[in-house]
N, C-alpha and C positions, 0 to 999 in steps of 0.2 A: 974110356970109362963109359958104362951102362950108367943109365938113371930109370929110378921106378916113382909112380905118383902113388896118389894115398890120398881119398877122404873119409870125412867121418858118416855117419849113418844117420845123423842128424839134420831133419828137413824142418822148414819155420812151417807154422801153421797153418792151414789149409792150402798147404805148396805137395802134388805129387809127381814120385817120380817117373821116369819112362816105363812106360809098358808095350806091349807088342801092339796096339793099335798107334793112330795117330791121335796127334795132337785134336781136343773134345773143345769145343766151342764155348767159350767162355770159362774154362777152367786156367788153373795157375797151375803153371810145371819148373822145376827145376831144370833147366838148360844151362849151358857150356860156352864159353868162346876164346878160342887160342888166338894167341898172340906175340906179341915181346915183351920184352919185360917194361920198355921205355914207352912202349902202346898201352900198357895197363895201368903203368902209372896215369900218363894223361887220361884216359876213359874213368878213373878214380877220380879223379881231381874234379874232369867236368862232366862227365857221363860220355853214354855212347853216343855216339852220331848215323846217320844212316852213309853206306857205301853209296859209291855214284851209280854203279852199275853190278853186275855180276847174274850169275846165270838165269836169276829171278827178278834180275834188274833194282832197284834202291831199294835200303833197308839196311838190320841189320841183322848178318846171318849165326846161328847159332846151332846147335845140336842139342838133343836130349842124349846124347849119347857120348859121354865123357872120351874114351876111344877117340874117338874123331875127334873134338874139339885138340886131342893131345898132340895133336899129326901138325897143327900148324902153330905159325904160319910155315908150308914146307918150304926144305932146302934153307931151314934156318937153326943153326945148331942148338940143340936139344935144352941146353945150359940155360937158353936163355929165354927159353920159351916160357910161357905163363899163361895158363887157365883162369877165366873171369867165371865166377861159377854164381850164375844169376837164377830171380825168380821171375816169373814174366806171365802175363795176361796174357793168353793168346787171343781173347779178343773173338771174332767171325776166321775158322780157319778155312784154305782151299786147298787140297790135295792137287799138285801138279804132278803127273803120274810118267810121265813121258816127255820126248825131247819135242820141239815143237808144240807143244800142248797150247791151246790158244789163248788163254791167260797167261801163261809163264812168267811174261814181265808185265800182264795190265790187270792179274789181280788185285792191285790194292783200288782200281777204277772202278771194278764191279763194286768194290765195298767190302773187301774183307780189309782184315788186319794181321793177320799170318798166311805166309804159303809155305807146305809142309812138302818137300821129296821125301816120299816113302822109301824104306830101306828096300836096296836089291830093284830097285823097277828101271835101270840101267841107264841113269841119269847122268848119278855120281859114282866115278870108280872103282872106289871103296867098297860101293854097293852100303855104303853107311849113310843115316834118315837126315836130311840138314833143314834149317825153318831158318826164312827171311820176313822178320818184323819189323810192319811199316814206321812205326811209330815209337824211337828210343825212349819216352814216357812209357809204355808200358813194360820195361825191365829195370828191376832194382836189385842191385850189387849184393850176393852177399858175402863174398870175398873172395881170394884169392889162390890159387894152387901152383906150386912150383913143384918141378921136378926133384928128386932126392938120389945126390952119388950114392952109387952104390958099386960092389964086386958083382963081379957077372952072379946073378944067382939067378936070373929069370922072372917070372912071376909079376905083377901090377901093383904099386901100391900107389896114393896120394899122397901128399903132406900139405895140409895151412899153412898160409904164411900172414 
């Protein structure tokens, strides 16, 4: 069985969405975070929390780019995956542009509050943009996205849940 996602077109109020630059300093964007279904219950319940570690070191990671957020968590079937589809402060952003870059894991030490991988600068696989925010205060829930069976017909959609 194929499944397609689907959201609506409808952003809260001075919330925007991804554009071809990065994440603007101090602005609020709509981001993304896949997961399970039984991880988004509890991140509902009590919010996010920051990982211990990962490529950007603590935080929590997110996407402007719904795509990717759909992809995880990988090697976990598709059924049961679940999209947290948040608004978020990004706060002071840093561009980590590359592997070793020298902030990667001690930008939140200089003083920011987002680190942004740029799409395609040969970080992430995918070549798809990811953001690790320091501070689970600033992202607020605004619901949920589950996958929807479907007949092989191809194409993208989202559905609310």
């Amino acid at each position: 069985m194929s499944f397609q996602w689907a959201e609506d077109d409808f952003l809260p109020p001075g919330v925007t969405r991804m554009d071809r630059e990065g994440p603007r300093d101090g602005r609020t964007y709509v981001m993304y975070h896949g997961t399970t279904s039984e991880s988004a219950r509890l991140i509902r319940a009590s919010g996010f929390r920051q990982s211990s570690d990962g490529m950007l070191g603590r935080g929590v990671y997110l996407s402007r780019d719904l795509e990717k957020a759909s992809r995880y968590p990988i090697d976990h079937p598709e059924d049961d995956r679940v999209v947290i589809k948040v608004k978020v402060n990004v706060g002071r952003v840093k561009a980590i542009d590359r592997q070793y870059h020298p902030l990667q894991k001690k930008w939140h030490e200089e003083g920011y509050d987002t680190a942004w991988v740029p799409p395609n600068c040969g970080m992430v696989k995918s070549g798809l943009e990811e953001n690790c925010v320091w501070d689970p205060n600033r992202i607020s829930i605004i619901g949920t996205i589950k996958p929807k069976p479907v007949q092989d017909a191809g194409g993208s959609a989202w559905g609310y849940k």
